[in-house]
NUSETI-168315 format. One record per residue (C-alpha): residue number from 1; residue in three letters; x, y, z. Coordinates in Angstrom, 2 decimals, m for minus. Layout:
! residues N
+-----+------+---------+---------+---------+
| seq | type |       x |       y |       z |
+-----+------+---------+---------+---------+
| NUM |  ala |       X |       Y |       Z |
...
+-----+------+---------+---------+---------+
***
This chain:
! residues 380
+-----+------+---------+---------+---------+
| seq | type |       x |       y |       z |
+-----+------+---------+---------+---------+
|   1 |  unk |   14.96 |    7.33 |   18.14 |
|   2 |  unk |   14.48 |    8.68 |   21.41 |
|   3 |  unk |   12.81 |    6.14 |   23.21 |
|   4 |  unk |   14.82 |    2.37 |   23.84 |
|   5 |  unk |   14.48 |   m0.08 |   21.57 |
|   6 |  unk |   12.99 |   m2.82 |   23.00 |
|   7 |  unk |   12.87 |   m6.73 |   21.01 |
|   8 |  unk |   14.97 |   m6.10 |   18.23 |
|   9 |  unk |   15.64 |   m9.34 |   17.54 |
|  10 |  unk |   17.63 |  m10.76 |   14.48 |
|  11 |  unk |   15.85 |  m14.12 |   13.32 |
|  12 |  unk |   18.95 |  m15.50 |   11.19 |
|  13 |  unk |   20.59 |  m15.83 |   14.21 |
|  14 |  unk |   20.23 |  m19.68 |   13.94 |
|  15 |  unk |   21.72 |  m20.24 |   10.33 |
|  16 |  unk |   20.59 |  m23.02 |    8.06 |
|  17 |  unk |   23.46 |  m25.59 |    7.87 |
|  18 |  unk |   25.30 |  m25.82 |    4.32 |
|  19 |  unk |   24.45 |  m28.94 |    4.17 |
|  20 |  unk |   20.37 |  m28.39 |    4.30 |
|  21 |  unk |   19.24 |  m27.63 |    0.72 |
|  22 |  unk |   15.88 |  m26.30 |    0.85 |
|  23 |  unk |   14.02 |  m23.11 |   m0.40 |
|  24 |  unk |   11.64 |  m21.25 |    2.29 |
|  25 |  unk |    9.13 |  m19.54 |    0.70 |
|  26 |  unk |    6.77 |  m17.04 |    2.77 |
|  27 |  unk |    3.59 |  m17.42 |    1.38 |
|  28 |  unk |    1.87 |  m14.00 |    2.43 |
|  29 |  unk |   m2.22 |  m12.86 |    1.75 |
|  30 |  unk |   m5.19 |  m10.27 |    2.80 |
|  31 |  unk |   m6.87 |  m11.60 |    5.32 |
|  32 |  unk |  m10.70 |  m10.39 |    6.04 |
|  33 |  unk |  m10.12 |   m7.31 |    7.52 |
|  34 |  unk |   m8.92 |   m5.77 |    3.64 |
|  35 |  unk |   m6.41 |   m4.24 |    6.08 |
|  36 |  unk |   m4.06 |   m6.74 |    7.18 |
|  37 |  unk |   m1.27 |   m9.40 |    6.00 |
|  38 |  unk |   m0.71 |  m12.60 |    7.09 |
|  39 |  unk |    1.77 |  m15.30 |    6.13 |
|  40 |  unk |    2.94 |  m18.94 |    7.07 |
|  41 |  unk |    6.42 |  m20.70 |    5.98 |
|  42 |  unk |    6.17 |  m23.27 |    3.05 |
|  43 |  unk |    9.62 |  m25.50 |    2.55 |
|  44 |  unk |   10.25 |  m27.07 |   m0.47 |
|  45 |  unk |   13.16 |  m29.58 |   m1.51 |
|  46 |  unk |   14.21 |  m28.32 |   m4.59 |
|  47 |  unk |   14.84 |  m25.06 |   m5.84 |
|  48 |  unk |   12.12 |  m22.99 |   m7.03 |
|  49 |  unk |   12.76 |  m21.29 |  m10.28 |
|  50 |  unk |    9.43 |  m20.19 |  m11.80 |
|  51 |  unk |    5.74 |  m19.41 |  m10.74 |
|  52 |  unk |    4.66 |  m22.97 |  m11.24 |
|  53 |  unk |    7.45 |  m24.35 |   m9.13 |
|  54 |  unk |    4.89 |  m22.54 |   m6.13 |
|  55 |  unk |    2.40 |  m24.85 |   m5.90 |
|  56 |  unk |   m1.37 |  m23.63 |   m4.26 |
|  57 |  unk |   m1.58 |  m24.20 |   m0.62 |
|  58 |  unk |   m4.45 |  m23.71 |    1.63 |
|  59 |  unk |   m5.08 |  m22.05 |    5.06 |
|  60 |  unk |   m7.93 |  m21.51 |    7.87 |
|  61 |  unk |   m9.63 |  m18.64 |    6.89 |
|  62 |  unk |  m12.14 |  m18.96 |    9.67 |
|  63 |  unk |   m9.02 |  m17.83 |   11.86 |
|  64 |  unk |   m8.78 |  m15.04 |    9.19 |
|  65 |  unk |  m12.61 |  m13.50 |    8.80 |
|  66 |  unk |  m12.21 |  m15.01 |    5.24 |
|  67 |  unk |  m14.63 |  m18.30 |    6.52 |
|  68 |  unk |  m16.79 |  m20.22 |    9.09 |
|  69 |  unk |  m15.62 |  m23.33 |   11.11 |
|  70 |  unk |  m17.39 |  m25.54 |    9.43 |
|  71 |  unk |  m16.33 |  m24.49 |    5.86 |
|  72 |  unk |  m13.06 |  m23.21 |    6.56 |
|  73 |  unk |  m10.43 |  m23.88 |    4.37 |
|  74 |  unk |   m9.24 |  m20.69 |    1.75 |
|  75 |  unk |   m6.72 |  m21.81 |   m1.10 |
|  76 |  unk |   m3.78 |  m19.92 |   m1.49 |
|  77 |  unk |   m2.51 |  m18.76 |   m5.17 |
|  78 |  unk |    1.03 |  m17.65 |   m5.72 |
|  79 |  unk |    1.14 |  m14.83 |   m8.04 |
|  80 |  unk |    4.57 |  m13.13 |   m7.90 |
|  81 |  unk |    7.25 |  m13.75 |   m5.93 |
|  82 |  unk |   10.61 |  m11.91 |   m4.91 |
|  83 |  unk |   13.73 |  m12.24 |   m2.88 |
|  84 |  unk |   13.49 |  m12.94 |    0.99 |
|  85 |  unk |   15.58 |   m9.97 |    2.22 |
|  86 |  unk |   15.15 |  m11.66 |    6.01 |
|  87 |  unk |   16.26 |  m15.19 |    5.29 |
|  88 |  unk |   18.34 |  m14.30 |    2.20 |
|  89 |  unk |   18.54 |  m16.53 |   m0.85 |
|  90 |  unk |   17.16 |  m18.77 |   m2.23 |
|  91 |  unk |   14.27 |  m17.90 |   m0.23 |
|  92 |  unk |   11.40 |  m16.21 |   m1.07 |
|  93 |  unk |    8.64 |  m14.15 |   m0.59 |
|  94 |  unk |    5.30 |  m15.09 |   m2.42 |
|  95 |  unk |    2.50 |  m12.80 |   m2.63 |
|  96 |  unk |   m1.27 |  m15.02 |   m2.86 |
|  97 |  unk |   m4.26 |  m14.45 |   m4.12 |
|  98 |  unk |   m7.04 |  m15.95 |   m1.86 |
|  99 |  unk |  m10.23 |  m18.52 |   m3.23 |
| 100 |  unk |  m12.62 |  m20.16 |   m1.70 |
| 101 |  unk |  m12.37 |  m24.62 |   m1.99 |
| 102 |  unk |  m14.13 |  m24.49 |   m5.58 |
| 103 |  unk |   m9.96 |  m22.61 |   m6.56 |
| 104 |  unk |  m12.76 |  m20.09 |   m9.14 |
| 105 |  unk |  m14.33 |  m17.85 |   m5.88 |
| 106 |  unk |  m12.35 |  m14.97 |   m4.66 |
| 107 |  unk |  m12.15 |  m14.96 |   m1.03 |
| 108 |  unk |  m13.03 |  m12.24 |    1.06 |
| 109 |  unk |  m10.87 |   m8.86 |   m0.11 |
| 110 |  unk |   m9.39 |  m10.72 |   m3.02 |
| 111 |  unk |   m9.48 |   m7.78 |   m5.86 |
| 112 |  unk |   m6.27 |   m8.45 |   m7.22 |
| 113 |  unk |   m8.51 |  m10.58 |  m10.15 |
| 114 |  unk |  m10.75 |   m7.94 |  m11.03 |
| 115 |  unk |   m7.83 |   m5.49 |  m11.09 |
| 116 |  unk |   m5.68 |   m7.92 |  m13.11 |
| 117 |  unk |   m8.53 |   m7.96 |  m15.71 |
| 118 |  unk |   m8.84 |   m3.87 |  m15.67 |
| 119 |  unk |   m5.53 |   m3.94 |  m16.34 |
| 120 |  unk |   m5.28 |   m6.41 |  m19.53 |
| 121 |  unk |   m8.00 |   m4.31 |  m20.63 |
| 122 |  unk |   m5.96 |   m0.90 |  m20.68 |
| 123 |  unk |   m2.32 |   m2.54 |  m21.37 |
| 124 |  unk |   m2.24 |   m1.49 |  m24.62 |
| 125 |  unk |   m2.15 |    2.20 |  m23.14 |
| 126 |  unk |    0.77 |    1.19 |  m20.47 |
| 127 |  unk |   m0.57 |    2.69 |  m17.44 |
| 128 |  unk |    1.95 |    3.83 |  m15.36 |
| 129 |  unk |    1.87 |    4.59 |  m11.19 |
| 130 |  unk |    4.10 |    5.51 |   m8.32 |
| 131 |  unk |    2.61 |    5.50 |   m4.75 |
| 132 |  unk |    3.45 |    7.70 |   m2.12 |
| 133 |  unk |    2.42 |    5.52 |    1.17 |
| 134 |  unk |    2.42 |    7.23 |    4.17 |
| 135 |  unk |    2.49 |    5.93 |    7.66 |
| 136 |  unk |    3.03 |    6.73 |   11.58 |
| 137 |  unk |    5.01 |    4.96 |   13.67 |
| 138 |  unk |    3.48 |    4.07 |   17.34 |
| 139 |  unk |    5.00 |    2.58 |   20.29 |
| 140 |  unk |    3.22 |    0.42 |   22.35 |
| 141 |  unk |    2.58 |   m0.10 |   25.61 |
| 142 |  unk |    1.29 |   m3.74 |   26.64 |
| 143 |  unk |   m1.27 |   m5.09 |   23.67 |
| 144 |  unk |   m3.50 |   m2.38 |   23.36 |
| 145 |  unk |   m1.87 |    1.23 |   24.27 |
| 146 |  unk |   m0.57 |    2.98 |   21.48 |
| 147 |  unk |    0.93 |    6.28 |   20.85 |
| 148 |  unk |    3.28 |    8.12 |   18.25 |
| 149 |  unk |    7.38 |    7.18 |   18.72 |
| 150 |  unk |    9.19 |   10.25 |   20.26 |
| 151 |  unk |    6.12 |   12.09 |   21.68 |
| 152 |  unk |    5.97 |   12.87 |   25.12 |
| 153 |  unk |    3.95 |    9.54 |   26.49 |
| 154 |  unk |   m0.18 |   10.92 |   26.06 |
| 155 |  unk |    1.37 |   14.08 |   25.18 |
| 156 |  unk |    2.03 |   16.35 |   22.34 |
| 157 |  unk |    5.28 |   17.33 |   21.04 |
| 158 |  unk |    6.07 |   20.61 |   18.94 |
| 159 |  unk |    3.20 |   22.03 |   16.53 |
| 160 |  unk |    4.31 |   20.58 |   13.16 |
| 161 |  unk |    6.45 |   23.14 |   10.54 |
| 162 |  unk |    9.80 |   21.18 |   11.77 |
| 163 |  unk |    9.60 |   17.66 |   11.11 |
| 164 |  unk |    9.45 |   17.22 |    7.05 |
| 165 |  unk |   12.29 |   15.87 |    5.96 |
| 166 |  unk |   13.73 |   17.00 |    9.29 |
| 167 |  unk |   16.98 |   16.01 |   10.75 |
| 168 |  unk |   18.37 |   15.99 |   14.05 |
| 169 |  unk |   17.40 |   13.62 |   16.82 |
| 170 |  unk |   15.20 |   16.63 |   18.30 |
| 171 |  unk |   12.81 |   16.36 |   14.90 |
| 172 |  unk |   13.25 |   12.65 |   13.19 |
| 173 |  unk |   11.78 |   10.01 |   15.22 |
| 174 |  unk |   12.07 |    6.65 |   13.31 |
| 175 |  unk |   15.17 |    6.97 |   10.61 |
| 176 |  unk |   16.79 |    3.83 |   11.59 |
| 177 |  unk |   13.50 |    1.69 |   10.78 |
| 178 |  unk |   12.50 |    3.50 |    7.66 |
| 179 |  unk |   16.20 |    2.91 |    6.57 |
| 180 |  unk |   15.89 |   m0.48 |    7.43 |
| 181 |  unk |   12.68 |   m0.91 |    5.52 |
| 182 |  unk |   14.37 |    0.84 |    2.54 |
| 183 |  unk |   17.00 |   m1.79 |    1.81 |
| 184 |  unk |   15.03 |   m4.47 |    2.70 |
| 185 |  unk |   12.33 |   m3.28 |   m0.31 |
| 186 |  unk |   15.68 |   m3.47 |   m2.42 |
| 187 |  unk |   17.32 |   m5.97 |   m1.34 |
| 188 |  unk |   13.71 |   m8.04 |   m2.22 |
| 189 |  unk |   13.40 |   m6.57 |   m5.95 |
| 190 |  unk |   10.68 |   m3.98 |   m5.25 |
| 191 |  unk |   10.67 |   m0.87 |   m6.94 |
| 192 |  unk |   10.89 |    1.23 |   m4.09 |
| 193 |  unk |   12.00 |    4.77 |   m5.34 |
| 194 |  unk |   12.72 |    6.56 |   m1.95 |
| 195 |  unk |   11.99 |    7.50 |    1.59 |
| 196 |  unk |   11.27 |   10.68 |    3.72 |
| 197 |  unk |    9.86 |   11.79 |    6.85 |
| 198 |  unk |    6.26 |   13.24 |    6.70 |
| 199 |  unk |    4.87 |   16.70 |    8.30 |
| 200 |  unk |    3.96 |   15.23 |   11.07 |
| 201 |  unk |    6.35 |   13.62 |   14.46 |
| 202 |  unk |    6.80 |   10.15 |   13.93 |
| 203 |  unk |    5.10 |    9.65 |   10.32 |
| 204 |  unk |    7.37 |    8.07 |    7.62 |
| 205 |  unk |    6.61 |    8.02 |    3.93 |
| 206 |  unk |    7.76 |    5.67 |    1.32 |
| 207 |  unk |    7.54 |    5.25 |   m2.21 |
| 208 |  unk |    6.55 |    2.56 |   m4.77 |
| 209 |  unk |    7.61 |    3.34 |   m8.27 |
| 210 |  unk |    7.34 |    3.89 |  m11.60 |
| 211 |  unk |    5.26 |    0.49 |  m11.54 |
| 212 |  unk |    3.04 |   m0.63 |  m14.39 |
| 213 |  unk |   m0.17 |   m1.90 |  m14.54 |
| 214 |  unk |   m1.09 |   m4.57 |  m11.45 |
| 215 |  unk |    2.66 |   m4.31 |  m10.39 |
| 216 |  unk |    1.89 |   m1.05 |   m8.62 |
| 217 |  unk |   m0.34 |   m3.22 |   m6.34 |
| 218 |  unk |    1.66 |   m6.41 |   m5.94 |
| 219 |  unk |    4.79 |   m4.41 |   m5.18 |
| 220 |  unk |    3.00 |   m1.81 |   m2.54 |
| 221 |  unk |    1.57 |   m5.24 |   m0.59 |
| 222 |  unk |    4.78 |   m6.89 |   m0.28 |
| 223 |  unk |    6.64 |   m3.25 |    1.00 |
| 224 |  unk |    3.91 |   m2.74 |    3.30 |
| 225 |  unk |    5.11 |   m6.70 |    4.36 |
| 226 |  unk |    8.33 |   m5.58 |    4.82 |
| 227 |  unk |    7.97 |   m2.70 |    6.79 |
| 228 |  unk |    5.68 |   m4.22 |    9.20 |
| 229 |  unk |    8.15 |   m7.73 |    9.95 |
| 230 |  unk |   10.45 |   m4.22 |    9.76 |
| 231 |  unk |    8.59 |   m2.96 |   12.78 |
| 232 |  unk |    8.16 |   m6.77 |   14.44 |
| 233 |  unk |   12.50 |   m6.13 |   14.78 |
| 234 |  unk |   12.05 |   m2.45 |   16.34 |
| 235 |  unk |    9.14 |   m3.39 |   18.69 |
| 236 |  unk |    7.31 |   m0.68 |   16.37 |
| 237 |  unk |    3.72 |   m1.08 |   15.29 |
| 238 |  unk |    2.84 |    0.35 |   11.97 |
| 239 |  unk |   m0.18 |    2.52 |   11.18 |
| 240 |  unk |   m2.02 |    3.55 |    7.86 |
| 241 |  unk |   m5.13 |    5.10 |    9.56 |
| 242 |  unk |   m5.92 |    8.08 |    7.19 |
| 243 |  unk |   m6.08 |   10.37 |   10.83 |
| 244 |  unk |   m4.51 |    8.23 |   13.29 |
| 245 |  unk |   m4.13 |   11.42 |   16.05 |
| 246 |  unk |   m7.31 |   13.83 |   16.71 |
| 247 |  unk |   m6.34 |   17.37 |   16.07 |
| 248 |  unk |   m3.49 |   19.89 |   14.27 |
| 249 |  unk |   m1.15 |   17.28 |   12.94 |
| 250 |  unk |   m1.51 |   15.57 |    9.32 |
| 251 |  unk |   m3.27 |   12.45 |    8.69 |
| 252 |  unk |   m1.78 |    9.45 |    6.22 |
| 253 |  unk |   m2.27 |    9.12 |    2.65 |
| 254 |  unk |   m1.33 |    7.38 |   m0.15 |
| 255 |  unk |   m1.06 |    9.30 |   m3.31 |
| 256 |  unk |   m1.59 |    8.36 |   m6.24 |
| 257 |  unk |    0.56 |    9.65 |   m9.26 |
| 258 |  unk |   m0.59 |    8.35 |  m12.90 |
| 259 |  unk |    0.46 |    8.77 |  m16.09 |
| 260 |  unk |   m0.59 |    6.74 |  m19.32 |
| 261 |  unk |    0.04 |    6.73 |  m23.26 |
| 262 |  unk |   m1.74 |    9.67 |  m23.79 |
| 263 |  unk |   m0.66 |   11.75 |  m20.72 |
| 264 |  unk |    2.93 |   10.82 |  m21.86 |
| 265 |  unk |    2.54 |   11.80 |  m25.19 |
| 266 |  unk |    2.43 |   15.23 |  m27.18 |
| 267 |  unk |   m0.45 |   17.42 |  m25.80 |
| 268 |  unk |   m0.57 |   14.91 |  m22.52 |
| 269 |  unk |   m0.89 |   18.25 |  m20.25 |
| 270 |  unk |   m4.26 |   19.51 |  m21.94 |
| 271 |  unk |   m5.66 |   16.03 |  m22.95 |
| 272 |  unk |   m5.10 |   16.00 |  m18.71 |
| 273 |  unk |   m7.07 |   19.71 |  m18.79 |
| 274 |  unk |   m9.47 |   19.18 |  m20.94 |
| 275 |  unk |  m10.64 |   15.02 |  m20.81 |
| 276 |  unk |   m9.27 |   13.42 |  m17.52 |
| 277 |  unk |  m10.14 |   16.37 |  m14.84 |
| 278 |  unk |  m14.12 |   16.45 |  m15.94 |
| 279 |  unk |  m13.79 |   12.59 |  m15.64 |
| 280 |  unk |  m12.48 |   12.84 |  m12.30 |
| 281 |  unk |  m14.53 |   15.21 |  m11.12 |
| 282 |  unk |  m17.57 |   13.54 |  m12.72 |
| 283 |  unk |  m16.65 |   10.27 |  m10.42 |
| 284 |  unk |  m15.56 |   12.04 |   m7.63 |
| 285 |  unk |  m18.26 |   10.51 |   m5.07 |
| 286 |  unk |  m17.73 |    6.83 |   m6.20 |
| 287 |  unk |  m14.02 |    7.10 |   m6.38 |
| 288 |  unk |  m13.82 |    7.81 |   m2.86 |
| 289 |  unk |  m15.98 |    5.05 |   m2.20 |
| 290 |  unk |  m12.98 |    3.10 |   m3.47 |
| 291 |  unk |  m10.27 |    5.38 |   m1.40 |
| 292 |  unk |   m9.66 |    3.72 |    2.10 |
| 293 |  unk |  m12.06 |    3.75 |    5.13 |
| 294 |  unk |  m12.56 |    6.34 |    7.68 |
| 295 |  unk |  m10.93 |    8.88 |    4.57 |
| 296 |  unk |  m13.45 |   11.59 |    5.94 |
| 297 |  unk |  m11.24 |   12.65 |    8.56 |
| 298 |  unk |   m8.40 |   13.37 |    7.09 |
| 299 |  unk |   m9.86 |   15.00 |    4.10 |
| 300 |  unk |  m10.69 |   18.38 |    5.87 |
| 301 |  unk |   m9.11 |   20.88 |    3.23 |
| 302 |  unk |   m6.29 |   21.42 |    5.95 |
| 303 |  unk |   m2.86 |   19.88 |    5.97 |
| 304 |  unk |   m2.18 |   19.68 |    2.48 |
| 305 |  unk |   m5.84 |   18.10 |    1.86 |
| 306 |  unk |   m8.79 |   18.42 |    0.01 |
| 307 |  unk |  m12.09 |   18.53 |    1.08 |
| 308 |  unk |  m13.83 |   15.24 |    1.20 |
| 309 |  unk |  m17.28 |   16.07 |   m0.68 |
| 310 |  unk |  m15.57 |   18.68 |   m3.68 |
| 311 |  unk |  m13.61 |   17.96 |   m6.68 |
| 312 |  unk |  m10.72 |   20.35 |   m6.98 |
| 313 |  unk |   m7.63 |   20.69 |   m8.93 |
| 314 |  unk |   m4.26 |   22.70 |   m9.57 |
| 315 |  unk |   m0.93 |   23.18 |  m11.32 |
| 316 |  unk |    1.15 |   22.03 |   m8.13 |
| 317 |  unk |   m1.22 |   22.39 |   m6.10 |
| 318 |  unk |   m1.19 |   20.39 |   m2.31 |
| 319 |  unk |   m4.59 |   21.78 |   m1.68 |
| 320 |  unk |   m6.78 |   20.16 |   m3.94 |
| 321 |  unk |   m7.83 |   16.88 |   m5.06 |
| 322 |  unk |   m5.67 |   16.24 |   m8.03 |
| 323 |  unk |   m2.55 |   17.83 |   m8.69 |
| 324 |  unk |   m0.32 |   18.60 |  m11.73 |
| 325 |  unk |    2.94 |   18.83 |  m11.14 |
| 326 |  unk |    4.76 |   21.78 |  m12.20 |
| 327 |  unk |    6.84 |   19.73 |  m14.32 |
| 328 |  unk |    4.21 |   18.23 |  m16.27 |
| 329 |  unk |    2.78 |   21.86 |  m17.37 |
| 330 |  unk |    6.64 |   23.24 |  m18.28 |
| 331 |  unk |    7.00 |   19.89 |  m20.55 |
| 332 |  unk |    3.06 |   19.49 |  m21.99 |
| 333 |  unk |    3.26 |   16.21 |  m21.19 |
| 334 |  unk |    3.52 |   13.62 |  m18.66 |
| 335 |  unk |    1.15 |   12.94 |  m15.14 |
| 336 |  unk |   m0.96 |   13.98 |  m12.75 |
| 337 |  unk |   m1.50 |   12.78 |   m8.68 |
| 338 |  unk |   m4.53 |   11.79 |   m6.94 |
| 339 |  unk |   m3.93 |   12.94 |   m3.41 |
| 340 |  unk |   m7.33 |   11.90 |   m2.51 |
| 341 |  unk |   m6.60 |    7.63 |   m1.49 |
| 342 |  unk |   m6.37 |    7.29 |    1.71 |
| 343 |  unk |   m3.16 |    5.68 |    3.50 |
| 344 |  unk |   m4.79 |    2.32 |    4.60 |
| 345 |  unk |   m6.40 |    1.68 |    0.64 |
| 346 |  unk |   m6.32 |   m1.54 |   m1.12 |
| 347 |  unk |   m3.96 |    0.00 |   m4.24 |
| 348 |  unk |   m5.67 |   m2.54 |   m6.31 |
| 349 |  unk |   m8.91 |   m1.20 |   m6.45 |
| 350 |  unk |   m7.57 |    2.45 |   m6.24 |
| 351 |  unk |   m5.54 |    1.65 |   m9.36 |
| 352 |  unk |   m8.31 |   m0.08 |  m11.39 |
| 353 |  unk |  m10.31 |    3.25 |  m10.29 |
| 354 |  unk |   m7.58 |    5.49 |  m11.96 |
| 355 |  unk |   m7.17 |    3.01 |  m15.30 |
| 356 |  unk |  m11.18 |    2.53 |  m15.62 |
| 357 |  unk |  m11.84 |    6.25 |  m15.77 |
| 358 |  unk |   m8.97 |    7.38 |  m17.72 |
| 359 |  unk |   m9.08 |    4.53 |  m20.03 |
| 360 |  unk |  m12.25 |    2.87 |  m19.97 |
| 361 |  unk |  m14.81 |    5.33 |  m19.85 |
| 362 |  unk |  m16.27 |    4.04 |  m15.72 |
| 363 |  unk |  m17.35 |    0.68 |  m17.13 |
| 364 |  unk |  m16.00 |   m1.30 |  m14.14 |
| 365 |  unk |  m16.62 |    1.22 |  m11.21 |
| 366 |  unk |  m20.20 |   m0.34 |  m10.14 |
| 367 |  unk |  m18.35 |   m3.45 |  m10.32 |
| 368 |  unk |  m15.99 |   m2.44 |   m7.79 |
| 369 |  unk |  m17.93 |   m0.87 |   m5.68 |
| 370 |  unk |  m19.88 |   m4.28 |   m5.65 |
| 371 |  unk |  m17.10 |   m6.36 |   m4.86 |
| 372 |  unk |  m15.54 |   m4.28 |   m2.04 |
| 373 |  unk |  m19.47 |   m4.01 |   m0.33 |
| 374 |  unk |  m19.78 |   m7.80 |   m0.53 |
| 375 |  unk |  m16.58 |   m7.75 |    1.06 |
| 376 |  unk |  m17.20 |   m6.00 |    3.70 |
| 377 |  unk |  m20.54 |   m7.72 |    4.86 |
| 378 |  unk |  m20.41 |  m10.12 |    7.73 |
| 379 |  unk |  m19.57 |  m14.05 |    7.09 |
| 380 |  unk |  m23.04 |  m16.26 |    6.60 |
+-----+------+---------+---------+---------+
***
């Protein structure tokens, strides 16, 4: 990194005593925005060694656009948890579902119940996913100024062509932090399958992987956790807007490579051909309903994107909407990647998108669409 790094701070610097035998657990939710975490410290006196140990806690969600003052409290529901790579054992982290005081009503951005039930519906055809989350790093300046780490301050560095999977302090701007964020993810449990830097200064890419069903989702949440207490230590704010800088230089997705049963299986490469791409390309317009905000500016058909209103496809192609990997056509078998999510998508919906289509003929597609619009309109 070029620039100073400014805060890093290490938080275990004030150890627990021996002595003190308590588990920490970081209970951690989407809050109203569909776009953000948040998370509050729970300590329990005894050790915690299954779901139920976690009992449901409950927060302000009128401090979280999840409620008004004067009905304001949002229960908490632990459904998985993992290692604390900050604290260290036996703490945890907990990943919540959110519900409203009846414990039946999802909260605000609360999917992960609809996408839970999309996925019982398909197990018996083990959907498989690995997400490729991209991200730029940003420095800021005070609380509002942002711009990329290692470009010239409200300037522009080098046309891109040098930084993918660059080296060299003149090209890599953030290693140490995605490095960090890396061992962290497996220190915690996560099935994080690798890192790299993106096309453009100062954007990172990570990857969650091979994940089935609603893991894909639970385990993308709680890396995106990571990386941004990652970024809290580094003084480095983390950004999944799908075109975060105007201009020639690449915007953030996060694909979206799927496989299933029947993709696995003998003849997987033309059932892909001949059934899934029509399907696709049939729900092209309400898939990207489903595919991240603001996603028309980075799908442009430049940098290594579609364009946003046409279904396209291609044997390892970066170009079009869908690709097949090369691989995939040499065996006959195997999966295909949705390059059209955006990187600041909920991965819950865009994996019930992928597993309704594929799998269950669009059945629940209206009722997503439903649930992310009532989510998105302003509290009563």
């Amino acid at each position: 990194m070029t620039e100073q790094l400014e805060n890093l701070r290490n938080f275990n610097h004030y150890e627990l005593n021996s002595n003190v035998k308590v588990t920490l657990a970081e209970y951690i939710w989407i809050d109203g925005t569909g776009l953000s975490l948040r998370s509050k410290t729970k300590v329990f006196h005894h050790e915690i060694k299954q779901l139920s140990d976690l009992e449901w806690w409950t927060y302000d969600g009128s401090s979280t656009e999840q409620a008004n003052t004067k009905w304001s409290e949002i229960y908490l529901k632990p459904v998985v948890y993992v290692r604390d790579p900050f604290r260290g054992a036996p703490h945890l982290l907990v990943l919540c579902e959110t519900y409203l005081p009846d414990k039946k009503t999802p909260a605000r951005y609360n999917f992960r119940w609809l996408a839970q039930e999309i996925m019982e519906k398909a197990k018996e055809f083990n959907p498989w996913f690995g997400i490729e989350q991209e991200y730029y790093l940003l420095k800021r300046t005070g609380t509002t100024h942002t711009w990329p780490l290692g470009w010239p301050n409200g300037g522009f560095p080098y046309p891109q062509g040098r930084y993918y999977c660059s080296i060299g302090e003149r090209n890599n701007f953030g290693r140490a932090l995605a490095e960090a964020h890396q061992r962290a993810c497996l220190n915690a449990g996560l099935k994080l399958a690798g890192i790299n830097a993106e096309a453009a200064p100062s954007q990172y890419e990570f990857q969650i992987g091979i994940a089935q069903g609603i893991e894909a989702g639970d385990h993308l949440w709680l890396a995106r956790y990571i990386l941004e207490r990652i970024g809290e230590e580094f003084g480095i704010d983390i950004n999944y807007d799908p075109k975060p800088i105007k201009g020639n230089w690449s915007g953030s997705g996060a694909h979206f490579n799927y496989s299933d049963s029947k993709t696995r299986g003998e003849g997987g490469y033309q059932y892909i051909l001949k059934t899934l791409i029509p399907e696709l390309e049939k729900y092209h317009e309400q898939s990207l309903f489903l595919y991240g905000s603001n996603n028309i500016d980075r799908l442009t058909g430049a940098h290594e994107t579609s364009e946003y209103g046409k279904f396209t496809w291609g044997d390892g192609s970066r170009g079009g909407s869908v690709r097949i990997p090369i691989i995939t056509k040499e065996l006959g078998q195997g999966y295909f990647e949705d390059r059209r999510p955006a990187a600041n998508i909920d991965p819950y919906l865009v994996g019930s998108v992928l597993v309704d289509i594929t799998l269950l003929g669009g059945t629940y597609l209206e009722k997503l669409k439903q649930e992310l619009f009532k989510s998105s309109q302003p509290l009563s």
